[in-house]
C-alpha positions as CSV (number, residue, x, y, z in Angstrom):
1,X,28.5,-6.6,-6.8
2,X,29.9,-3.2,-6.0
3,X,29.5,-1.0,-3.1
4,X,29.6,2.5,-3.1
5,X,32.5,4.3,-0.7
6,X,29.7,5.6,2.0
7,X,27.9,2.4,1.7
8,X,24.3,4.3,1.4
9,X,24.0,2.5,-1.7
10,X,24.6,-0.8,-3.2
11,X,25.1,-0.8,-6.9
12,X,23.9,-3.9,-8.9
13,X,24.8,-2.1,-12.2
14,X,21.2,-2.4,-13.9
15,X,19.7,-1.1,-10.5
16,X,21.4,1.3,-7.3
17,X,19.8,0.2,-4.3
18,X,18.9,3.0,-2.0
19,X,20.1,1.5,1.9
20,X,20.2,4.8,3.6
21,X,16.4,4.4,3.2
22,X,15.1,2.9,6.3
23,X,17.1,5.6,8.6
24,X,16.1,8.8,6.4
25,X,12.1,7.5,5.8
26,X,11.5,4.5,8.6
27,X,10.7,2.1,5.9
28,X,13.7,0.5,3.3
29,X,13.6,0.6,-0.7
30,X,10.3,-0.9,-1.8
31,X,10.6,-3.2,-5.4
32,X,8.6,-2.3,-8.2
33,X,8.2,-5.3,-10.0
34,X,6.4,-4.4,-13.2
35,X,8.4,-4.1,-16.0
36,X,11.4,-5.8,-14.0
37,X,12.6,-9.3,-14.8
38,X,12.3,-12.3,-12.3
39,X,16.0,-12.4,-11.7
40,X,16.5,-8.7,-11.7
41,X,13.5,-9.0,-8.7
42,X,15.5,-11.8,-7.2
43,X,19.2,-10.1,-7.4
44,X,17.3,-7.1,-5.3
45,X,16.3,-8.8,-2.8
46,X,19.2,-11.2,-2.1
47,X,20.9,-7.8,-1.7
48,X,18.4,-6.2,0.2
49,X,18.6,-9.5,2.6
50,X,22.3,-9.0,2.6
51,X,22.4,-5.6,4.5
52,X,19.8,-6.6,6.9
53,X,16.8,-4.8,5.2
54,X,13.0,-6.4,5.4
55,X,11.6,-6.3,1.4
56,X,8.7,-5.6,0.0
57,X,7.8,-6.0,-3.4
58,X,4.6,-4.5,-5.0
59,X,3.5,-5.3,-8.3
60,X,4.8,-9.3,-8.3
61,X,3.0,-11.7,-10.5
62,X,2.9,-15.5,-9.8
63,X,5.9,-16.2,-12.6
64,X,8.0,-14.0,-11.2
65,X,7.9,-15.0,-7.6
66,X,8.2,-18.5,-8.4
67,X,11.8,-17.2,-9.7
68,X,12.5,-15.8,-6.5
69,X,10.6,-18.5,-4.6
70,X,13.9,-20.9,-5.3
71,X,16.2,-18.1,-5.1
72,X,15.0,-17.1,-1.6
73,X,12.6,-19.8,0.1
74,X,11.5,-17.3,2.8
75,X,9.8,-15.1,0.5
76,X,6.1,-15.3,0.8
77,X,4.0,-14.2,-2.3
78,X,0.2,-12.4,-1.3
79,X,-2.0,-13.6,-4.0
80,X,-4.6,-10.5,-3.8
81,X,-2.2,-7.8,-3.0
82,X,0.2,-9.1,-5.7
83,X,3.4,-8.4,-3.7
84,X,6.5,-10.5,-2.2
85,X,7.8,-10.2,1.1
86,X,10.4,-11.4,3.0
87,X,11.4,-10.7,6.5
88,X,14.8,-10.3,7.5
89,X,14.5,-9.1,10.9
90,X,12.7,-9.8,14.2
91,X,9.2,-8.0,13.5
92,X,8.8,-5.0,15.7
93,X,4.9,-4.2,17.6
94,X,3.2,-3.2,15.6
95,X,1.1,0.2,16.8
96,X,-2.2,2.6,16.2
97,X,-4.9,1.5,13.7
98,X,-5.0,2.4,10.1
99,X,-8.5,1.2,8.7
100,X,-8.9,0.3,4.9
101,X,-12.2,0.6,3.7
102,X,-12.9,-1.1,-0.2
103,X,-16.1,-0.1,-2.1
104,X,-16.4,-3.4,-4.0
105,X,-14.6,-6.7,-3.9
106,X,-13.4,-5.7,-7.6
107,X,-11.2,-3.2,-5.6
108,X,-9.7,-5.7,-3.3
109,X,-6.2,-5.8,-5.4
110,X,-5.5,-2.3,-4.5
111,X,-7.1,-2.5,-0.8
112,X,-4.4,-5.4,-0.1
113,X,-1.9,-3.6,-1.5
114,X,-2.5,-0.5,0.7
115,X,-3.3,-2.4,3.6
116,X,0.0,-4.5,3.3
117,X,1.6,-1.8,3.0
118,X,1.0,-0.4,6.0
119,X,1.4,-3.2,7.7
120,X,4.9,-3.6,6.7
121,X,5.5,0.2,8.1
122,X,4.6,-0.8,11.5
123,X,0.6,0.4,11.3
124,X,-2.4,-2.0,12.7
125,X,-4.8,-2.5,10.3
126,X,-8.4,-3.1,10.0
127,X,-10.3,-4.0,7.0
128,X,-13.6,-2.8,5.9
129,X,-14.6,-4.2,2.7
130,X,-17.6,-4.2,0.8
131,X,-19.3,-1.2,1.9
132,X,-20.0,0.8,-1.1
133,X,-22.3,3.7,-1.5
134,X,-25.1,0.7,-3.3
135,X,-24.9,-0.7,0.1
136,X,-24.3,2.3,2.7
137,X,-26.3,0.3,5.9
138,X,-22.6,-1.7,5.5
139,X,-20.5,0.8,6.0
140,X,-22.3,2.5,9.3
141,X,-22.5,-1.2,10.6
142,X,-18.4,-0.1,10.9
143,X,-18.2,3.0,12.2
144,X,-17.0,2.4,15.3
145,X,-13.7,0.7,13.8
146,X,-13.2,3.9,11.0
147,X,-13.3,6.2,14.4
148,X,-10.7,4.6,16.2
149,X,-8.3,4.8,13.3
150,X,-5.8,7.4,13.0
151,X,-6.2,7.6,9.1
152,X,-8.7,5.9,7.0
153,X,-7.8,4.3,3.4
154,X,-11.1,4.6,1.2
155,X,-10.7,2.6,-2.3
156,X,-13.0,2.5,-5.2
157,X,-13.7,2.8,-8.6
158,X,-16.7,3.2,-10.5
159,X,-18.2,7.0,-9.7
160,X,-15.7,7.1,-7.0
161,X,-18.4,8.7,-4.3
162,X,-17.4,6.4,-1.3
163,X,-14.5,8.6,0.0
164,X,-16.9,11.8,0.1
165,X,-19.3,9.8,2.0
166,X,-17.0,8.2,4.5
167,X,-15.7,11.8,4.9
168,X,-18.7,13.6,5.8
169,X,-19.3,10.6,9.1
170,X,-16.0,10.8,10.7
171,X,-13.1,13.7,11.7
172,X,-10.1,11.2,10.5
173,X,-7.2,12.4,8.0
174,X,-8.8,10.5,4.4
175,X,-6.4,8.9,1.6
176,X,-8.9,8.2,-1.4
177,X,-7.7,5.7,-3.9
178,X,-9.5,5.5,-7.1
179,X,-9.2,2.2,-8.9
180,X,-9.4,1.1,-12.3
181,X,-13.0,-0.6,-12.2
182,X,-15.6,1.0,-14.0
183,X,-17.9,0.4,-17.4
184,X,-16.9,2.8,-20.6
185,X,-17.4,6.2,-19.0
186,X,-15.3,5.7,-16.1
187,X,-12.3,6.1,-18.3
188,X,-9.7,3.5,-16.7
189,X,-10.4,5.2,-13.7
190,X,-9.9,8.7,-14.3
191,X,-13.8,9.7,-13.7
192,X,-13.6,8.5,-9.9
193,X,-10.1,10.3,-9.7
194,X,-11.9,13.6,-10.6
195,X,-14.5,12.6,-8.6
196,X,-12.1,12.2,-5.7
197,X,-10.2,15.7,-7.0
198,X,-13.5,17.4,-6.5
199,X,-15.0,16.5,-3.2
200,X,-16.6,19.0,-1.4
201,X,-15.8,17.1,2.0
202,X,-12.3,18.5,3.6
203,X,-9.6,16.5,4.9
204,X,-9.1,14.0,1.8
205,X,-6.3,13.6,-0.3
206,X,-6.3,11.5,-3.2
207,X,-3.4,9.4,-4.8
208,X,-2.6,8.0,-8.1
209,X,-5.4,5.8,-9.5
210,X,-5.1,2.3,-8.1
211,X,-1.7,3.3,-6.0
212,X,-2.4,1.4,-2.9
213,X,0.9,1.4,-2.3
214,X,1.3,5.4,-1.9
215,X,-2.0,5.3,0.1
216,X,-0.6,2.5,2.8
217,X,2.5,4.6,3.1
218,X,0.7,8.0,3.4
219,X,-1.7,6.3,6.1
220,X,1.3,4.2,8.1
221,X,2.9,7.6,8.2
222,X,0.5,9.7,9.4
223,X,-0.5,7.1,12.1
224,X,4.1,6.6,12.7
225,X,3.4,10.6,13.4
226,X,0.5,10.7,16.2
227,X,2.4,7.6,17.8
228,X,5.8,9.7,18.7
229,X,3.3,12.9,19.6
């Protein structure tokens, strides 16, 4: 393995590890696993663990992280989120409240993804799930936990309404995530991302369709930020 001269980055030749992460962003190098192979997966994170960084890795199926499972023991593999993790160092208090609302339990892979996420950057999480517009009495059962938060996570597919809704009830910075569930028309997605483009409710932004990830990290940023103010 080779190390770079201002040992920012540690260079596996098929992959260059970013380790100056953590100090620029507050969070290390997160592992995309799709498209990588088990022992590629495995090779990062023995590296990772090496210089002292926690790992997370999003996109993990249950082959690959039985690779890594012998590689590293310590790993731990969440099922619905479909990510590895594996702590390296002591875990730190975690602070603030994120919440994570899901419209349907079809949407739960991405709404684990997001909310592990920011878990893993140091955010307190509640869930919400369930609590789509079909159902709305659900969701103001819960409004008392969405206020508290500092940013709210709203996930769904289908016509992608719940994040308008949610918006016009509480005065909370909104990350929508549209997901992939939907019959025909709802394109992979792509109608409830236009839907979630198009809002007429202010303060929501909307990432990638099913990107919990990017949501999680928005969110655990956003609450990092009214922590140090």
């Amino acid at each position: 393995m080779k190390h770079s001269h201002n040992q920012k980055e540690h260079d596996l030749g098929f992959a260059r590890i970013d380790l100056d992460r953590h100090r620029r962003c507050g969070v290390p190098e997160v592992i995309y696993c799709q498209g990588k192979t088990a022992p590629q997966i495995l090779s990062i994170m023995k590296a990772m663990q090496k210089n002292g960084h926690d790992v997370l890795a999003t996109r993990a199926s249950r082959e690959q992280f039985a690779v890594v499972k012998k590689g590293i023991p310590k790993a731990v593999y969440h099922e619905i989120a479909r990510a590895i993790t594996l702590d390296v160092n002591k875990p730190t208090k975690s602070r603030g409240l994120v919440a994570v609302i899901c419209a349907g339990t079809s949407d739960l892979p991405v709404a684990e993804e997001a909310a592990l996420t920011a878990e893993r950057m140091g955010a307190n999480v509640v869930k919400v799930y369930d609590v789509g517009v079909a159902g709305l009495h659900r969701l103001v059962n819960r409004l008392d936990d969405l206020k508290s938060a500092r940013a709210v996570i709203v996930v769904a597919g289908m016509e992608g309404a719940l994040p308008s809704v949610v918006g016009g009830l509480i005065n909370k910075p909104i990350i929508a995530v549209p997901t992939s569930i939907g019959y025909g028309t709802s394109m992979q997605g792509i109608a409830a991302l236009l839907a979630m483009l198009n809002s007429c409710v202010p303060g929501i932004s909307v990432v990638n369709i099913d990107n919990g990830f990017g949501a999680g990290t928005a969110a655990a940023m956003i609450n990092r930020v009214a922590e140090e103010n």
